[in-house]
C-alpha positions as CSV (number, residue, x, y, z in Angstrom):
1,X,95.4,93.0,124.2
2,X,95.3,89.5,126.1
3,X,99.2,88.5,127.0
4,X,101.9,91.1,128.0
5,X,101.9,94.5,130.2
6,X,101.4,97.3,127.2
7,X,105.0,98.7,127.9
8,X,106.7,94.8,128.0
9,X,107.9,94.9,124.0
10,X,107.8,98.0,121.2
11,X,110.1,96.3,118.0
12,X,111.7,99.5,117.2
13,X,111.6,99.9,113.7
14,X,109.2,98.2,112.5
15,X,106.6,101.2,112.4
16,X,106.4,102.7,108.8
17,X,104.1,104.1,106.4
18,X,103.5,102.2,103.2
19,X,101.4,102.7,100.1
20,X,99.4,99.2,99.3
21,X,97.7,98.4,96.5
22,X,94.2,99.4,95.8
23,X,92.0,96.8,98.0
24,X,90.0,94.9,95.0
25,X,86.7,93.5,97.3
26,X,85.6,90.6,96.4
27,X,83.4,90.0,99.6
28,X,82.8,91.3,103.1
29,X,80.2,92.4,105.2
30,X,78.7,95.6,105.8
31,X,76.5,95.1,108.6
32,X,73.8,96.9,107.1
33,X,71.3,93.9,108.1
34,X,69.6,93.3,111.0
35,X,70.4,89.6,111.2
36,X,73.7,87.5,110.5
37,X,74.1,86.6,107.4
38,X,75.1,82.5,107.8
39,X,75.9,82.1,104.1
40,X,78.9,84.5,105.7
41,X,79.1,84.1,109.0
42,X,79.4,81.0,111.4
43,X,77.9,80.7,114.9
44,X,79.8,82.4,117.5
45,X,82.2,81.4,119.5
46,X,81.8,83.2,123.1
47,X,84.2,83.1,126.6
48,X,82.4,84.7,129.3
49,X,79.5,87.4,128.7
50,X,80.7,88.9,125.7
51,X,77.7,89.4,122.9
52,X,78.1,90.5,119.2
53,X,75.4,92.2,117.8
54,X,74.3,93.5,114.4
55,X,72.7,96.7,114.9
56,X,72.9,100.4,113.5
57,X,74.4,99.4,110.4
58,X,77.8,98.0,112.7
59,X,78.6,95.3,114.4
60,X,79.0,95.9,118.2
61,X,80.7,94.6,121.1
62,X,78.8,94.6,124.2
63,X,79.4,93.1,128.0
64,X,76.7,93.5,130.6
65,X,78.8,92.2,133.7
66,X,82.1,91.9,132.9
67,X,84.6,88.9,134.0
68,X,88.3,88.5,133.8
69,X,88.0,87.3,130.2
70,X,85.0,88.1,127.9
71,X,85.3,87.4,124.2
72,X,83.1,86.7,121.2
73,X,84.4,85.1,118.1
74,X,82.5,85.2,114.9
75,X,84.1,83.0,111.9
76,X,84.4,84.3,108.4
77,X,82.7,81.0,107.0
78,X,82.2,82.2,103.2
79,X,85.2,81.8,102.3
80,X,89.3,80.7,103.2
81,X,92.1,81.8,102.1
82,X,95.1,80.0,100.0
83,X,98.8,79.7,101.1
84,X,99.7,79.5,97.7
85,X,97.9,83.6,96.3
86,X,98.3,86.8,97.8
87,X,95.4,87.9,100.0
88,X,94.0,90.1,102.0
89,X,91.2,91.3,104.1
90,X,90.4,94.4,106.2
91,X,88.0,96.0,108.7
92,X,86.7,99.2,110.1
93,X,86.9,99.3,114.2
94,X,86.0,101.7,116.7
95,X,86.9,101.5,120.3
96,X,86.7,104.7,122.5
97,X,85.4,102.9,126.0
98,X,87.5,104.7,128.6
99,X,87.9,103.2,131.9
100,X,87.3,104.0,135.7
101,X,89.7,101.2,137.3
102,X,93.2,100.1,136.8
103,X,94.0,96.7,134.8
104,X,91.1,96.6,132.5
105,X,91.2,96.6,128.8
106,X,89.5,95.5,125.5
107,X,90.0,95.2,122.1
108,X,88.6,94.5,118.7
109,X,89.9,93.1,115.8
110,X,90.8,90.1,113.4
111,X,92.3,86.5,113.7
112,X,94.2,84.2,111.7
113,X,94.1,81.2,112.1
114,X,95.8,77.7,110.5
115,X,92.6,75.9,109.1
116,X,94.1,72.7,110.2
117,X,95.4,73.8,113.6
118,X,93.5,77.1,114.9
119,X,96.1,76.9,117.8
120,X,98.0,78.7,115.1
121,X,96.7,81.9,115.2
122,X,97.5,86.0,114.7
123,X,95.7,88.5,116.1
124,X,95.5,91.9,115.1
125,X,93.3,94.7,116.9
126,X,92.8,98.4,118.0
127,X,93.1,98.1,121.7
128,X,91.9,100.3,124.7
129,X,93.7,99.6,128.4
130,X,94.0,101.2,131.9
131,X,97.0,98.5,132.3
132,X,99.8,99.8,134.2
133,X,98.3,103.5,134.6
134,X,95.3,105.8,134.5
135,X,93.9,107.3,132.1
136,X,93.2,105.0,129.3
137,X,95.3,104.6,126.5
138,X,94.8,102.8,123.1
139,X,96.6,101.6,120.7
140,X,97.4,98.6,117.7
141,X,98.5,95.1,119.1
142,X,99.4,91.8,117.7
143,X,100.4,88.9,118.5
144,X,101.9,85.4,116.9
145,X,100.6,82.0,118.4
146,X,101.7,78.0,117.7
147,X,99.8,75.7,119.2
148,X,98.2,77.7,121.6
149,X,101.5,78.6,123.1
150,X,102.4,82.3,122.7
151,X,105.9,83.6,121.0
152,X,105.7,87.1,120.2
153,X,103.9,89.9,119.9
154,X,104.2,93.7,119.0
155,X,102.5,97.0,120.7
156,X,102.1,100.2,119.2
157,X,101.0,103.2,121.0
158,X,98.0,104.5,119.4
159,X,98.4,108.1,120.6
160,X,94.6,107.7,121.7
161,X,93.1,107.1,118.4
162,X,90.0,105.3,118.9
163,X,88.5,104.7,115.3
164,X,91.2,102.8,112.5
165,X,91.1,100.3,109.7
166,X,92.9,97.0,110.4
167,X,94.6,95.2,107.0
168,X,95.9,92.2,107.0
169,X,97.8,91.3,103.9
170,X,99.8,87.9,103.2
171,X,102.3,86.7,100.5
172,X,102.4,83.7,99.2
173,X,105.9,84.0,98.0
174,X,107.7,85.3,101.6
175,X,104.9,83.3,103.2
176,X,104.5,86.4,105.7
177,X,101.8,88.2,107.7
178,X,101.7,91.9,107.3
179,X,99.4,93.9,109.4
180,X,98.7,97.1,109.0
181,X,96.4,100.3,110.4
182,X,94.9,103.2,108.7
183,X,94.0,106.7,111.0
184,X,91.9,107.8,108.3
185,X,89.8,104.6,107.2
186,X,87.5,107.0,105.3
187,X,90.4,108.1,102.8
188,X,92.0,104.2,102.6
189,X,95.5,105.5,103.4
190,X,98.4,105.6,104.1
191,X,98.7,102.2,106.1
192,X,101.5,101.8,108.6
193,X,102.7,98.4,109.3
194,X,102.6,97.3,113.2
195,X,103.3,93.8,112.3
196,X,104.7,90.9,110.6
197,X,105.3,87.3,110.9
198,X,106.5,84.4,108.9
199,X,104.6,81.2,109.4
200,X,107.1,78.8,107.1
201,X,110.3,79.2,109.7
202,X,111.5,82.0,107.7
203,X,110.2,86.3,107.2
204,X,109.2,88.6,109.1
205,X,110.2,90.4,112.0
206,X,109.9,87.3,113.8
207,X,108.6,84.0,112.5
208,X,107.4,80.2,113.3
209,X,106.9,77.2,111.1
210,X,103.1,76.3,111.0
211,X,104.0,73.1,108.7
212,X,101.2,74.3,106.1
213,X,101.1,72.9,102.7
214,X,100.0,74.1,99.2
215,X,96.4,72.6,99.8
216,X,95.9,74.1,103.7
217,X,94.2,77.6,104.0
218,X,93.6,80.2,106.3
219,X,90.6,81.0,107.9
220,X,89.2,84.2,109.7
221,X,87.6,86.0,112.8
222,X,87.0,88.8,114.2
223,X,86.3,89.3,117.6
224,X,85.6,91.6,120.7
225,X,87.3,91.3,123.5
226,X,87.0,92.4,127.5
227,X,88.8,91.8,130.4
228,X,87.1,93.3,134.0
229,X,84.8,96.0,132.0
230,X,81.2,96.9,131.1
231,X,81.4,97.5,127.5
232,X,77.8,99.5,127.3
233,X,76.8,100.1,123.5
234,X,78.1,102.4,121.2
235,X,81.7,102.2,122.0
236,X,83.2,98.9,120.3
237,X,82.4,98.1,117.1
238,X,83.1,96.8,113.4
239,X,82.4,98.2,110.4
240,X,82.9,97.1,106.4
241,X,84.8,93.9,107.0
242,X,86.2,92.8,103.2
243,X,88.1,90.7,101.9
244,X,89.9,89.6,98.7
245,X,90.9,86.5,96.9
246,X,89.5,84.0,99.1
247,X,88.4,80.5,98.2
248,X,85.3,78.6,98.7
249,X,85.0,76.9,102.2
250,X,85.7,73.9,102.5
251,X,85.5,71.4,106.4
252,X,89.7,71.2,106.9
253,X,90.5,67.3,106.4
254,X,91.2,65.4,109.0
């Protein structure tokens, strides 16, 4: 959680479980490898000393020295995803660092981003934070971004839960951005919906007008994030990262 004190915004009401469709895989990343696969994976994008590394079957989060902003961003380079189908994608987090100090806090989780403008971006993550008080608390936070300048975001109280799926889910009709968690990612369900955003000026529990067309795509990330910590191994991570009804990749035009 990078923007707002934890307590700033809860949009009451928007919490509720929901029953999705059966999540049909048509690719993802286990993690099972040793190495990054780069017919899936791009290079990464880092801030700070942040590291993502494949090991143990996961793919883990790590900060030796921590700064006041430490991030890795690995893009989802097999495939995008259409703004004219439904799609989705999920992943399998863990974060149960717990913190000695006041005003640190990390996350893990997914982006969205306009192909043509990744200024446009959602996040969506599984936070842990000392922010505002001791002990450390955790819990599911998102946040809507146009051109790099931030609107709104939502911030669930996690209720100390450290291990969740994240779903993302978009419709091409509403043009809107669900987000969704899952306490029991073993059992796939029930989700609860923490957030959702229109990106064509309309939907949502809040919405913006990225100006995207029939022929512009999505592209993803995911990401681990730091702010004032040691994240020592074993305590953020991702796991099973899938996705369905993506498109090849393609260089956005210019």
């Amino acid at each position: 959680m990078k923007i707002q004190p934890l307590s700033a915004i809860f949009l009451a009401g928007l919490l509720q479980l929901t029953t999705l469709p059966a999540f049909a895989i048509d690719a993802g990343d286990d993690f099972s490898s040793g190495t990054v696969d780069t017919n899936k994976w791009g290079a990464d994008v880092t801030f700070g000393n942040g590291v993502l590394t494949q090991t143990g079957g996961v793919l883990q989060f790590t900060v030796v020295k921590g700064t006041s902003y430490d991030e890795v961003l690995r893009p989802w380079v097999l495939s995008q995803f259409p703004t004219t189908n439904n799609w989705e994608a999920r992943i399998t987090v863990l974060n149960s660092i717990a913190f000695p100090k006041k005003s640190q806090g990390a996350s893990f989780g997914i982006y969205v981003r306009n192909w043509t403008d990744p200024y446009d971006n959602i996040s969506a993550e599984l936070y842990s934070s000392s922010y505002g008080s001791l002990p450390t608390h955790t819990g599911f936070y998102s946040a809507l971004f146009e051109n790099n300048k931030f609107l709104w975001y939502t911030n669930i109280d996690g209720g100390g839960v450290t291990n969740a799926a994240l779903r993302v889910v978009f419709n091409s009709a509403t043009k809107v951005v669900s987000l969704y968690y899952d306490l029991t990612p073993e059992t796939d369900g029930p989700w609860s919906l923490f957030a959702s955003w229109g990106v064509a000026g309309t939907g949502g529990s809040q919405h913006v007008d990225w100006q995207m067309s029939d022929t512009d795509r999505f592209s993803l990330e995911v990401y681990g994030y730091s702010a004032k910590a040691t994240v020592g191994t074993g305590v953020m991570q991702g796991d099973d990262f899938e996705t369905t009804a993506g498109v090849g990749y393609e260089i956005p035009p210019t």
